[in-house]
N, CA and C atoms of all chains as a GROMACS GRO file, in nm:
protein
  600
    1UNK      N    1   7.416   6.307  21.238
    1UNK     CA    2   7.370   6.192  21.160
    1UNK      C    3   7.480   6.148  21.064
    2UNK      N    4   7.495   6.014  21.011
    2UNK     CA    5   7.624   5.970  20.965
    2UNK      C    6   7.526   5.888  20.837
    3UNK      N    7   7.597   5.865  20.748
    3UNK     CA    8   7.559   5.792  20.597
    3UNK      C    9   7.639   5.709  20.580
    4UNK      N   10   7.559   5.572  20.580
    4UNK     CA   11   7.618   5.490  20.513
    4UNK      C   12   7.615   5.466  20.388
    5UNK      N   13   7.734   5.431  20.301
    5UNK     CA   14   7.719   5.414  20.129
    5UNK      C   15   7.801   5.308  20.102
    6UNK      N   16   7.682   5.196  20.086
    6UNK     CA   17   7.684   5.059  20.072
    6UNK      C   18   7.672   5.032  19.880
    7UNK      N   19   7.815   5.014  19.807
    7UNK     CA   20   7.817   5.006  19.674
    7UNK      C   21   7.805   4.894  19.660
    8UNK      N   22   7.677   4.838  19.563
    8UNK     CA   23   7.638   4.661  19.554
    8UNK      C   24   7.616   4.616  19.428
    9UNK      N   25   7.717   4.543  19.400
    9UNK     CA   26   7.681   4.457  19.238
    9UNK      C   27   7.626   4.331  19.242
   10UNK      N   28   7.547   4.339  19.168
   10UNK     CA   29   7.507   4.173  19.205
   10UNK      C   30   7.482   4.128  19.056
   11UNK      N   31   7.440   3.971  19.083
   11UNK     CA   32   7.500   3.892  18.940
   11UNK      C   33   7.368   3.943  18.822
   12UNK      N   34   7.424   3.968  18.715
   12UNK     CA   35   7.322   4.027  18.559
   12UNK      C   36   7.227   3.880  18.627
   13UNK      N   37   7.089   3.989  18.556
   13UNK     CA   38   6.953   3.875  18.551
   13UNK      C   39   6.918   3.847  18.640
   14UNK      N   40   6.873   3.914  18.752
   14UNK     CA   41   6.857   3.883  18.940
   14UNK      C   42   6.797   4.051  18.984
   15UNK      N   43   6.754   4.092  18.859
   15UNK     CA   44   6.746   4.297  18.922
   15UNK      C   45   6.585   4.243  19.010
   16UNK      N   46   6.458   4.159  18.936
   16UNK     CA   47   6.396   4.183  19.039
   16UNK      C   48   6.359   4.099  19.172
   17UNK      N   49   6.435   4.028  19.132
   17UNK     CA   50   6.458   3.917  19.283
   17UNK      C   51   6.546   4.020  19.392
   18UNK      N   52   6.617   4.042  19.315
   18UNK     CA   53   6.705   4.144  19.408
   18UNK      C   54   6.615   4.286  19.460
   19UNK      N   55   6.569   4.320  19.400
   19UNK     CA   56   6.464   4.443  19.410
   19UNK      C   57   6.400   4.410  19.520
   20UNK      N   58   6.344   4.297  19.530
   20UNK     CA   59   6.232   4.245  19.640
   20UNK      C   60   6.334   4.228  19.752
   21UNK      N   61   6.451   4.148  19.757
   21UNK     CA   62   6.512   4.118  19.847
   21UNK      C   63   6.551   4.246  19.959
   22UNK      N   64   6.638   4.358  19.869
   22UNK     CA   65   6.702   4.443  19.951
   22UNK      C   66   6.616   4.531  20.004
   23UNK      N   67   6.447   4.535  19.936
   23UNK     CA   68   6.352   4.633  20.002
   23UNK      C   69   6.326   4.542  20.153
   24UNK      N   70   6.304   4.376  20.102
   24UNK     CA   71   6.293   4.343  20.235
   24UNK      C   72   6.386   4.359  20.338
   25UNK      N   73   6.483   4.353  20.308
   25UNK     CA   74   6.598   4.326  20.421
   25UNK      C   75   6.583   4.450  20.495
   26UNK      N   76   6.586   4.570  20.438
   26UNK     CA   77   6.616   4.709  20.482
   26UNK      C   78   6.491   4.773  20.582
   27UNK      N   79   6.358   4.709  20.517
   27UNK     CA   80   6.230   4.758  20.563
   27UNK      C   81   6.196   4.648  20.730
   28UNK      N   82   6.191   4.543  20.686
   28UNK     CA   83   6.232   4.449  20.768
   28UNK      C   84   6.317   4.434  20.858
   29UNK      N   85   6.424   4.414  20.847
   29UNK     CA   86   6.535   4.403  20.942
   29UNK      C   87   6.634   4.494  21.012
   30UNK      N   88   6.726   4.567  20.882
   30UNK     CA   89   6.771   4.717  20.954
   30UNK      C   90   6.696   4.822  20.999
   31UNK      N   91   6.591   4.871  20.935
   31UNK     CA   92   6.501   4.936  21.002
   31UNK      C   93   6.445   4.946  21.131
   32UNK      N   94   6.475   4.814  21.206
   32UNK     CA   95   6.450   4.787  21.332
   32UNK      C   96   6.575   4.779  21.429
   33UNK      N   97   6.705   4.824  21.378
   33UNK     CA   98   6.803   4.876  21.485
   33UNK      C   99   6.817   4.971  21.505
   34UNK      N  100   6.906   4.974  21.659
   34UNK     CA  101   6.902   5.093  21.708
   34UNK      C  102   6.981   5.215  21.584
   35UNK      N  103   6.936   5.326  21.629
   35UNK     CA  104   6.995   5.492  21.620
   35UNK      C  105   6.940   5.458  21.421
   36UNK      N  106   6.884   5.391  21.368
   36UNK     CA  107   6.836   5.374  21.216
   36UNK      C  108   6.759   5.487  21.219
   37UNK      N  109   6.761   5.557  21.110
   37UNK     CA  110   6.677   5.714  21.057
   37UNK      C  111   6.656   5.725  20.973
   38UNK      N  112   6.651   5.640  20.881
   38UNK     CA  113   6.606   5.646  20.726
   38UNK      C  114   6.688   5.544  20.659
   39UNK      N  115   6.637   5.548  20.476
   39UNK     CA  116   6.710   5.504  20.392
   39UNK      C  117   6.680   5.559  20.259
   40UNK      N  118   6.720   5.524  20.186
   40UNK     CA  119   6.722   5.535  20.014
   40UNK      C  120   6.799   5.445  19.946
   41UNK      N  121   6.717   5.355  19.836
   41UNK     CA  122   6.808   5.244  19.783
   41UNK      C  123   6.778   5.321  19.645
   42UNK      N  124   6.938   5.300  19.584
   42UNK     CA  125   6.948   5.368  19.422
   42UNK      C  126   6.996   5.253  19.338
   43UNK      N  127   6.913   5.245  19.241
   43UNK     CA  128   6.923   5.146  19.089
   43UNK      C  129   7.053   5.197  18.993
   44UNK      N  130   7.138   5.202  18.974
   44UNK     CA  131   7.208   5.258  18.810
   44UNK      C  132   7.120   5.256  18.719
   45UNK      N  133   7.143   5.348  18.626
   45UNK     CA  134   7.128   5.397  18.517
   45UNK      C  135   7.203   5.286  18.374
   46UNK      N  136   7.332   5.306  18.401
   46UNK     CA  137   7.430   5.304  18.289
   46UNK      C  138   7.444   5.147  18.347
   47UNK      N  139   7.466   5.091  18.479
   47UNK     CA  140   7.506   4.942  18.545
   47UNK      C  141   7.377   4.889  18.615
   48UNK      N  142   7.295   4.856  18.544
   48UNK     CA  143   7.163   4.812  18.596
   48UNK      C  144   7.200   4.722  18.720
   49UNK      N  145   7.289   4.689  18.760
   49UNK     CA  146   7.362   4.542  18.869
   49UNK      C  147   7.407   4.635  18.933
   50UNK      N  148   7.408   4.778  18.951
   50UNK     CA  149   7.488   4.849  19.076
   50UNK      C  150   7.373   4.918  19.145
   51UNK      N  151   7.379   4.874  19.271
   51UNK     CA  152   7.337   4.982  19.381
   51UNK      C  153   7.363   5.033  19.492
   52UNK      N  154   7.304   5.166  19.475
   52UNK     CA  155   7.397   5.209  19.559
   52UNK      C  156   7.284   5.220  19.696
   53UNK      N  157   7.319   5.140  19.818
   53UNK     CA  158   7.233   5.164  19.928
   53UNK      C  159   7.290   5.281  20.037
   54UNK      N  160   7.182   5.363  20.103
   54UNK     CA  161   7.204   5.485  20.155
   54UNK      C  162   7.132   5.442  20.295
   55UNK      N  163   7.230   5.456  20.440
   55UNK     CA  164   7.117   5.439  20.540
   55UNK      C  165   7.184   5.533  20.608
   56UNK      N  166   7.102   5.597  20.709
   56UNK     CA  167   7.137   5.740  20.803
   56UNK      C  168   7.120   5.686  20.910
   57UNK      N  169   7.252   5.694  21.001
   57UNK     CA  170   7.228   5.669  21.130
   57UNK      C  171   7.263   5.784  21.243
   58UNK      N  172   7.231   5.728  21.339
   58UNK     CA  173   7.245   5.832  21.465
   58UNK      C  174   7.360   5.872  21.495
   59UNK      N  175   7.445   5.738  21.480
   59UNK     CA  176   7.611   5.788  21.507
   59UNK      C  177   7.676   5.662  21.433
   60UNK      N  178   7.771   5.641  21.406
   60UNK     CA  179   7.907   5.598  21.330
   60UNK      C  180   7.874   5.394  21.400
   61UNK      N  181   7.896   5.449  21.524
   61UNK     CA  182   7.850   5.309  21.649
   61UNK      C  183   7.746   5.198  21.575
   62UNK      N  184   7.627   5.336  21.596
   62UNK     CA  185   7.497   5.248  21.584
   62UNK      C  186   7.497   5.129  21.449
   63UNK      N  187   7.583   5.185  21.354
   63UNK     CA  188   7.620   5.106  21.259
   63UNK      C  189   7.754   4.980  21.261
   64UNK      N  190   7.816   5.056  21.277
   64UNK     CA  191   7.962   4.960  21.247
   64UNK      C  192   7.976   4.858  21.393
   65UNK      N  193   7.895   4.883  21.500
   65UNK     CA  194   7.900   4.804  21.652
   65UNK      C  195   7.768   4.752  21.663
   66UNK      N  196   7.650   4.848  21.672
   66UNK     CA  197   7.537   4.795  21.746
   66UNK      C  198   7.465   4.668  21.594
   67UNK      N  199   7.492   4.711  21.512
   67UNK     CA  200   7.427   4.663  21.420
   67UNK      C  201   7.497   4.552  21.365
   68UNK      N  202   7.646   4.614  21.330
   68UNK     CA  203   7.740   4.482  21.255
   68UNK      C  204   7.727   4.385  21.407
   69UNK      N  205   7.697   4.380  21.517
   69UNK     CA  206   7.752   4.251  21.593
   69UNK      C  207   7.660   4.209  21.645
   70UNK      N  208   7.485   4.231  21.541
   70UNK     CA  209   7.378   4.191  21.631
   70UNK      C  210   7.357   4.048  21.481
   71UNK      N  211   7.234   3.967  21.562
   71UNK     CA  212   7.221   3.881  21.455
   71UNK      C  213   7.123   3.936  21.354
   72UNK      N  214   7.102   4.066  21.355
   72UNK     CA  215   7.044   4.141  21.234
   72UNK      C  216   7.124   4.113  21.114
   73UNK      N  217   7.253   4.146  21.133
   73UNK     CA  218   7.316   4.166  21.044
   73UNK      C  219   7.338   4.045  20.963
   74UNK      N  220   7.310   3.934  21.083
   74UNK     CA  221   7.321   3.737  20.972
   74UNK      C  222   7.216   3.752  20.926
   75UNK      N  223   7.100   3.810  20.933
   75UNK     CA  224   6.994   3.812  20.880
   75UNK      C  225   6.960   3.872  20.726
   76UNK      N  226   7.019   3.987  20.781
   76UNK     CA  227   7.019   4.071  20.658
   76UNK      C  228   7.131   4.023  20.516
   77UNK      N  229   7.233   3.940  20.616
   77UNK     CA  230   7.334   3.952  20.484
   77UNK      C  231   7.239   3.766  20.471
   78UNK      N  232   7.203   3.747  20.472
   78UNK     CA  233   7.139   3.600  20.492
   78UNK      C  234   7.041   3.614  20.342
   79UNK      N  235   6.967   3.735  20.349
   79UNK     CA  236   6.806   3.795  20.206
   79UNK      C  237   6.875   3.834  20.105
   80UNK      N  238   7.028   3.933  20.163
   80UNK     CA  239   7.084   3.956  19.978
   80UNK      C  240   7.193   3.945  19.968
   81UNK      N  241   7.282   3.869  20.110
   81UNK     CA  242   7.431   3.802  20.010
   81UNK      C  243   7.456   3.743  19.890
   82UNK      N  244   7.405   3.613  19.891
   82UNK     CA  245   7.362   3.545  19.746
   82UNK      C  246   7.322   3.590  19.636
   83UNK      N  247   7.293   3.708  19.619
   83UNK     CA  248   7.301   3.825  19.488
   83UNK      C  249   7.434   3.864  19.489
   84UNK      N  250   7.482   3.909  19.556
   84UNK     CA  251   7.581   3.999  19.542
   84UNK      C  252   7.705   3.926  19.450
   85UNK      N  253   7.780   4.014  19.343
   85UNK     CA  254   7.837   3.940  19.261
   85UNK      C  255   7.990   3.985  19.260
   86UNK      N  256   8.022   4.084  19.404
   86UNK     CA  257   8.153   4.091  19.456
   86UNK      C  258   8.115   4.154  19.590
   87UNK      N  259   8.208   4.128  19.719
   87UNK     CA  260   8.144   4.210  19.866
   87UNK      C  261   8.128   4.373  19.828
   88UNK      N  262   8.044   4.417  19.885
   88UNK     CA  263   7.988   4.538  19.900
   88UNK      C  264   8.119   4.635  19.961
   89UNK      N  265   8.106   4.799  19.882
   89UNK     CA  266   8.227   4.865  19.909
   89UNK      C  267   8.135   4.896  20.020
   90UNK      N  268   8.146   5.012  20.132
   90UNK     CA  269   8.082   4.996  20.232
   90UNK      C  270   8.158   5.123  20.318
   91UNK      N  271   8.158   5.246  20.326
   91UNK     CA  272   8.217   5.354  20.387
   91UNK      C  273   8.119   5.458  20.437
   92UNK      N  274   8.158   5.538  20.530
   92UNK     CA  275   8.048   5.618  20.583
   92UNK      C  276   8.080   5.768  20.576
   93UNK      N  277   8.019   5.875  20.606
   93UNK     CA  278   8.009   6.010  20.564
   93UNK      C  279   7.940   6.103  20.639
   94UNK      N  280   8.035   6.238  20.658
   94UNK     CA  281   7.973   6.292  20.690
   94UNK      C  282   7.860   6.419  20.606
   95UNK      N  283   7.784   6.488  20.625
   95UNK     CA  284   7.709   6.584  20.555
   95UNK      C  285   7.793   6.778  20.535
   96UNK      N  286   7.858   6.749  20.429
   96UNK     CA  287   7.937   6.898  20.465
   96UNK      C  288   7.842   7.019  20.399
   97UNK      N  289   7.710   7.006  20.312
   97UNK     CA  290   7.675   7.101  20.278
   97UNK      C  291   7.544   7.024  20.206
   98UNK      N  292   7.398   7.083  20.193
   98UNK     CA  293   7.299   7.031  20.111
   98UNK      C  294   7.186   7.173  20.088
   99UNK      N  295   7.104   7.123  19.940
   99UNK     CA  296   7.008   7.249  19.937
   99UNK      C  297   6.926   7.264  20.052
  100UNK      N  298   6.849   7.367  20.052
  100UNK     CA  299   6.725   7.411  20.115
  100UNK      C  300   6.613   7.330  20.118
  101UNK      N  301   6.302   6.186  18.880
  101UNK     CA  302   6.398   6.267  18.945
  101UNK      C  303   6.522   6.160  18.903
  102UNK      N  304   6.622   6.175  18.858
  102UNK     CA  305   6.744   6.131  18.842
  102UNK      C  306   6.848   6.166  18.948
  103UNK      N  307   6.962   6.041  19.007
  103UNK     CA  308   7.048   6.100  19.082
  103UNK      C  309   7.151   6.080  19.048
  104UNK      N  310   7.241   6.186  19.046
  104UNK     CA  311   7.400   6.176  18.996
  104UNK      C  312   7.461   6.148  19.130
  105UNK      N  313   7.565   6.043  19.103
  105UNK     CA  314   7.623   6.008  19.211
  105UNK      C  315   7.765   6.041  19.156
  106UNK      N  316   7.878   6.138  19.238
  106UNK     CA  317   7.996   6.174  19.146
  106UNK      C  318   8.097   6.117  19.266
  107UNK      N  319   8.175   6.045  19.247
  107UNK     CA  320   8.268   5.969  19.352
  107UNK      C  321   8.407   6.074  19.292
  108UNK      N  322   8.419   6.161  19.432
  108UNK     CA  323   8.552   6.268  19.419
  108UNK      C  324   8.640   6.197  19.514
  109UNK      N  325   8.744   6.224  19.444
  109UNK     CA  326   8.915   6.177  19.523
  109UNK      C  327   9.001   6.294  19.481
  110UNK      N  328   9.059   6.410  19.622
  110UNK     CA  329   9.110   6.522  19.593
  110UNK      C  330   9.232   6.489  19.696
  111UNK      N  331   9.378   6.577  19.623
  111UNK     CA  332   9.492   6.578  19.681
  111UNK      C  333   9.447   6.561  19.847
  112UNK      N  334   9.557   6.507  19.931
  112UNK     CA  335   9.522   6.559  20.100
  112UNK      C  336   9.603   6.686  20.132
  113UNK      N  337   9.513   6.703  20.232
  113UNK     CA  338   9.563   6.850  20.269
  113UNK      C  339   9.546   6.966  20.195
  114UNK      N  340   9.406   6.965  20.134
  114UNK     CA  341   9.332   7.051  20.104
  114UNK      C  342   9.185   7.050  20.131
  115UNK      N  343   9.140   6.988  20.189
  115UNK     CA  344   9.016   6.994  20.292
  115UNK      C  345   8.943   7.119  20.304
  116UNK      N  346   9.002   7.196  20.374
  116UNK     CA  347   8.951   7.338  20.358
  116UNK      C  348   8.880   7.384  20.265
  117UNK      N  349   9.019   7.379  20.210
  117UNK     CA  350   8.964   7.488  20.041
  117UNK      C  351   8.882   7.398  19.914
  118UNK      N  352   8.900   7.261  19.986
  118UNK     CA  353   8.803   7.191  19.899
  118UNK      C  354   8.596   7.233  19.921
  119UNK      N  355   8.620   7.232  20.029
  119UNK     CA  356   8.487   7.261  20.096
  119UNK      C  357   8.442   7.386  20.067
  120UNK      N  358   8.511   7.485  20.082
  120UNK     CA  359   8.448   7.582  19.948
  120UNK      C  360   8.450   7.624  19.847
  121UNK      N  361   8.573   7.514  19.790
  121UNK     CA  362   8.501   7.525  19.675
  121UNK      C  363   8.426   7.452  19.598
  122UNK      N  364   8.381   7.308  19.650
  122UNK     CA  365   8.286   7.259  19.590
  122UNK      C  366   8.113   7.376  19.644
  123UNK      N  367   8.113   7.354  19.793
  123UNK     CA  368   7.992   7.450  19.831
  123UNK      C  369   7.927   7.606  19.699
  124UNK      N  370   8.048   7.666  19.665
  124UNK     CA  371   8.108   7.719  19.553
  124UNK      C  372   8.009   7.685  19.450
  125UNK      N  373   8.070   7.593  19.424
  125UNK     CA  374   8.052   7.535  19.286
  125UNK      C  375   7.931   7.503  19.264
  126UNK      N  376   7.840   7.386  19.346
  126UNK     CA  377   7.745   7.395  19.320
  126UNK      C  378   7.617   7.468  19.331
  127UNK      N  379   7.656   7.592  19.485
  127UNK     CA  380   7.536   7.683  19.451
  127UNK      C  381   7.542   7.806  19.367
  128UNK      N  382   7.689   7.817  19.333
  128UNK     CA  383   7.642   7.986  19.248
  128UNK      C  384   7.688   7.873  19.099
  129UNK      N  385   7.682   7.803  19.023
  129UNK     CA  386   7.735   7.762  18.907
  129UNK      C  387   7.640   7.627  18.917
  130UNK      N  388   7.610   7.483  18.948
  130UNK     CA  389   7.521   7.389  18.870
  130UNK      C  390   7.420   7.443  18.933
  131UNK      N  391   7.356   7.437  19.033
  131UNK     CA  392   7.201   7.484  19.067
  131UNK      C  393   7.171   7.587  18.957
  132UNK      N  394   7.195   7.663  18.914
  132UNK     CA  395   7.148   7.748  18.798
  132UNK      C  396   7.064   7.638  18.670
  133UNK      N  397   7.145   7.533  18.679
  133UNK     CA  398   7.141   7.439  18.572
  133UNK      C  399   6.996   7.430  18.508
  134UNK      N  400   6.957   7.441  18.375
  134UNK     CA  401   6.847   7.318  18.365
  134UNK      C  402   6.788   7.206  18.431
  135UNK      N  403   6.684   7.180  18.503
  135UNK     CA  404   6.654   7.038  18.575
  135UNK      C  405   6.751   7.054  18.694
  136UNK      N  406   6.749   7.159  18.752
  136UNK     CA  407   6.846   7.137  18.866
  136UNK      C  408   6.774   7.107  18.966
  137UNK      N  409   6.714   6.960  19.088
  137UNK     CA  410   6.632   7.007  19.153
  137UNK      C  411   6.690   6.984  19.296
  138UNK      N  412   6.790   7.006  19.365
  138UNK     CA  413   6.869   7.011  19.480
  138UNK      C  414   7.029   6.908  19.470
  139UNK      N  415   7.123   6.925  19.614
  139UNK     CA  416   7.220   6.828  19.586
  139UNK      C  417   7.233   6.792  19.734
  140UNK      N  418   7.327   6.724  19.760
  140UNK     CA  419   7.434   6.667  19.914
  140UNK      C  420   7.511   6.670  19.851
  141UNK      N  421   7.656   6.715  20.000
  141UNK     CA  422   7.769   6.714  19.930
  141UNK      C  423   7.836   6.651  20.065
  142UNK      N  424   7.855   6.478  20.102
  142UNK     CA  425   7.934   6.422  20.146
  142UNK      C  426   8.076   6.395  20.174
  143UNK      N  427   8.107   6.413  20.266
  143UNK     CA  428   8.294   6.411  20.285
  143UNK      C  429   8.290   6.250  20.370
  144UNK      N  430   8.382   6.213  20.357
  144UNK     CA  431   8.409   6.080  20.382
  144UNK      C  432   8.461   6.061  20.513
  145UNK      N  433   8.425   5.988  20.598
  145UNK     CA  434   8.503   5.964  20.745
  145UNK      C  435   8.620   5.901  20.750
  146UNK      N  436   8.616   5.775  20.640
  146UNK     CA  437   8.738   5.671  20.644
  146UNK      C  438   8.826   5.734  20.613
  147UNK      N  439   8.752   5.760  20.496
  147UNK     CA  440   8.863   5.848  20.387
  147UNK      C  441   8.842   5.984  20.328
  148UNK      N  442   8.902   6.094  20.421
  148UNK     CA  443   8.861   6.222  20.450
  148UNK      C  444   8.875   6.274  20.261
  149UNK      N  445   8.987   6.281  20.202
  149UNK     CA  446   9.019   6.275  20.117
  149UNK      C  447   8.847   6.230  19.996
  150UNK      N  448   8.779   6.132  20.050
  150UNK     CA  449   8.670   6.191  19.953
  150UNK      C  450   8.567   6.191  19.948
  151UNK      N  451   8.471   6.251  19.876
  151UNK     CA  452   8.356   6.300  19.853
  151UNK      C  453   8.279   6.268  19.762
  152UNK      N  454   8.159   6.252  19.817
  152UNK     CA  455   8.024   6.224  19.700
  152UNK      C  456   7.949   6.311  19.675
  153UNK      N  457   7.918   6.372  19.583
  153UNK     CA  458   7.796   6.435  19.575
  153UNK      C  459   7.770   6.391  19.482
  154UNK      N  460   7.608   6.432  19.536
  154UNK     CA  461   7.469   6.395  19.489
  154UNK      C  462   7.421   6.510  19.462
  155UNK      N  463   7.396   6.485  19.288
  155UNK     CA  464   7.302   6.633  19.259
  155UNK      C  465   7.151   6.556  19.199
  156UNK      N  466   7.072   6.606  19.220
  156UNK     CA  467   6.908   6.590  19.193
  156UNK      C  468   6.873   6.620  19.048
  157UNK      N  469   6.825   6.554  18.936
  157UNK     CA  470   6.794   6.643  18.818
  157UNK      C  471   6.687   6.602  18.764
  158UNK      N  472   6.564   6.667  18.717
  158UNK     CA  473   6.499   6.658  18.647
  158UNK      C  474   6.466   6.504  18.533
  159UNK      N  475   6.600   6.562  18.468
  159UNK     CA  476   6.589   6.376  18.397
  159UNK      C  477   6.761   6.382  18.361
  160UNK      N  478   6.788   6.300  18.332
  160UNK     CA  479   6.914   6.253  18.267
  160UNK      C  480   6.989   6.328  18.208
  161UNK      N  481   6.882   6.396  18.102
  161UNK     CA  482   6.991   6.475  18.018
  161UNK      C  483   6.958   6.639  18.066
  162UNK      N  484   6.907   6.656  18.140
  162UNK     CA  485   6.942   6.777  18.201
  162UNK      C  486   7.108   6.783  18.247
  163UNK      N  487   7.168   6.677  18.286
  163UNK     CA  488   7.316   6.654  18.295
  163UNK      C  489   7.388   6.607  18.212
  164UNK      N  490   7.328   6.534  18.131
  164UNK     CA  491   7.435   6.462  18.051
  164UNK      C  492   7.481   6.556  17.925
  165UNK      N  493   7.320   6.622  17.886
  165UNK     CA  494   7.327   6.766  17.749
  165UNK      C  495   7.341   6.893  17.796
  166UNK      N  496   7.235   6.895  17.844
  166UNK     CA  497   7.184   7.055  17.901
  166UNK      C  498   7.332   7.118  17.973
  167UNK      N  499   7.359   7.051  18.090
  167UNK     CA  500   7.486   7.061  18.154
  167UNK      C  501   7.623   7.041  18.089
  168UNK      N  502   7.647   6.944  18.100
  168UNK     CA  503   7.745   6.911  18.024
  168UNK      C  504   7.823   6.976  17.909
  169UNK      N  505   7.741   7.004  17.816
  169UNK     CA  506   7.778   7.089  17.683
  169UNK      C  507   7.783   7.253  17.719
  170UNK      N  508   7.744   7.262  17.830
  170UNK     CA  509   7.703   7.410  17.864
  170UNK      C  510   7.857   7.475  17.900
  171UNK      N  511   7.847   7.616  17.905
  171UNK     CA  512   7.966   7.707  17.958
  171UNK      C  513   7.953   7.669  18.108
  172UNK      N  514   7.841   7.622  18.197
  172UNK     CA  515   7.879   7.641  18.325
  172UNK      C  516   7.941   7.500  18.395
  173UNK      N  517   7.955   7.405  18.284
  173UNK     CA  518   8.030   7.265  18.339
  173UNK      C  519   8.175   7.332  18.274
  174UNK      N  520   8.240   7.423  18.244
  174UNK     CA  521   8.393   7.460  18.250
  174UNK      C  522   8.437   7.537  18.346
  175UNK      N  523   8.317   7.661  18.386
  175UNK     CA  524   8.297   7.688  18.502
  175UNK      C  525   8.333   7.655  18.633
  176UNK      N  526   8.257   7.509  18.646
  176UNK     CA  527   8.237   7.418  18.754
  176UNK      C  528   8.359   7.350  18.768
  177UNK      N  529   8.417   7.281  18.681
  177UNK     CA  530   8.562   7.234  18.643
  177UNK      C  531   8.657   7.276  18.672
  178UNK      N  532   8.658   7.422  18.597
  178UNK     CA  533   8.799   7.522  18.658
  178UNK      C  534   8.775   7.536  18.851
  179UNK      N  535   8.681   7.522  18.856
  179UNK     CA  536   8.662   7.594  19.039
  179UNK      C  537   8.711   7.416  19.125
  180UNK      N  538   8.667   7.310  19.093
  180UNK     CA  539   8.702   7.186  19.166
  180UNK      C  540   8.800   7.148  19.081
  181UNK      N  541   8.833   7.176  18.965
  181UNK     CA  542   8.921   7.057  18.894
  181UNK      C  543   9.042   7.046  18.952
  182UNK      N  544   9.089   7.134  19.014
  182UNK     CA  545   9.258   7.188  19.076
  182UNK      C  546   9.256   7.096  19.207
  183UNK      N  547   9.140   7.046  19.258
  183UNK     CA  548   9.204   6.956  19.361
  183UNK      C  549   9.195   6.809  19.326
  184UNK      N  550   9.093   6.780  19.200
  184UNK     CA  551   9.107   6.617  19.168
  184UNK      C  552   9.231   6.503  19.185
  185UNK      N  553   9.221   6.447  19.273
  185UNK     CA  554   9.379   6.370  19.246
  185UNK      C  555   9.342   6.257  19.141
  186UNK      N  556   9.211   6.244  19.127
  186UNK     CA  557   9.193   6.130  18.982
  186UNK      C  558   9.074   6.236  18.976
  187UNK      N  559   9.048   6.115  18.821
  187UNK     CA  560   8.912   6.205  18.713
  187UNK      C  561   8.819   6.073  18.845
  188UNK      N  562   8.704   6.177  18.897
  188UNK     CA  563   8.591   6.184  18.916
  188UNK      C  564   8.515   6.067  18.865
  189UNK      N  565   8.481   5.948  18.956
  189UNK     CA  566   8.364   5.830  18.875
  189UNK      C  567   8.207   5.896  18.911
  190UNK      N  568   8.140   5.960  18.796
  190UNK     CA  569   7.985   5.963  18.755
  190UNK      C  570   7.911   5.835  18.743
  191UNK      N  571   7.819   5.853  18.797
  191UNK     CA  572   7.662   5.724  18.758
  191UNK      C  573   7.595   5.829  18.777
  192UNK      N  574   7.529   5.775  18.709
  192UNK     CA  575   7.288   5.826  18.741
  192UNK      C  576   7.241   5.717  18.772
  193UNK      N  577   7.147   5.747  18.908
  193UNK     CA  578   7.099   5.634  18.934
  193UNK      C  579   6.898   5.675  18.963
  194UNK      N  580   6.830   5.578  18.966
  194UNK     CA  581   6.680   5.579  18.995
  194UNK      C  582   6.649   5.580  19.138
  195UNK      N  583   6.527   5.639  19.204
  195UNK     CA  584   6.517   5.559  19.325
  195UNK      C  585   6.437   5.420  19.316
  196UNK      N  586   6.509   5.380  19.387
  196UNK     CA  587   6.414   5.203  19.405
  196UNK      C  588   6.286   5.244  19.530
  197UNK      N  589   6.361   5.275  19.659
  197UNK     CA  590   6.290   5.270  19.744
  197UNK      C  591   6.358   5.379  19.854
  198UNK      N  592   6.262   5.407  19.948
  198UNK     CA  593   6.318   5.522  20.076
  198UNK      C  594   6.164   5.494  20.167
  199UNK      N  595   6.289   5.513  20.301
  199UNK     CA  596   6.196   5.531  20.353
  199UNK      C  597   6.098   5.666  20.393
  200UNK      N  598   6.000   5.647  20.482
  200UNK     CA  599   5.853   5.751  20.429
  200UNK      C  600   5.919   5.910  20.509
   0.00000   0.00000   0.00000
């Protein structure tokens, strides 16, 4: 399984438009491509405008090919581009160690 | 539940010995912690060179006081600090949303 860590600022004064947006996009739209296995979307603390989005996929592919070149992805960047208040950092990971 | 998100960037070509000694680090030295309630410890695909971890806490200042001020964050320091190639970017973040 591979992690994506999608770092997202978006413009002050938009946290719950944005809130609604990226639950939709994710629940809605990525959720319904292939090798998708979960998610977790994280708020800041200290940068109320940063989040950090978490999605687990099957393999490296299912993300950066099956997904970036479907029209999911116009879709998705379609609900929360227009928040975003610089492009998203966007790198993937593997799992080298976690608790019990 | 609070999540620390710690964005690590360590010399290359220490991979190895990075991997145990963060593994190291966080189960015999922070899991002890106050509010410790699990972690992930991510290595990067793009960029092997770095790592996220995610530690789980109780609330905020189980890390920011409890930890922090404690003997076992010099501990933790001396065991990873030797491969930092920069100081370490920290956030705490909330969950917004996950899936079920």
């Amino acid at each position: 399984m591979i992690l994506e860590l999608a770092d997202i600022r978006i413009h002050p004064g938009q946290n719950a438009a944005f809130d609604a947006a990226i639950v939709h996009g994710v629940r809605d739209v990525i959720s319904l491509s292939k090798g998708f296995q979960g998610f977790k979307i994280n708020q800041g603390i200290e940068n109320p405008e940063r989040y950090v989005l978490q999605i687990f996929w099957e393999t490296l592919e299912n993300h950066t090919v099956d997904f970036r070149q479907s029209e999911a992805f116009t879709q998705w960047r379609a609900i929360v581009g227009p928040f975003f208040a610089t492009a998203p950092v966007v790198e993937h990971f593997e799992l080298l160690a976690k608790s019990d």
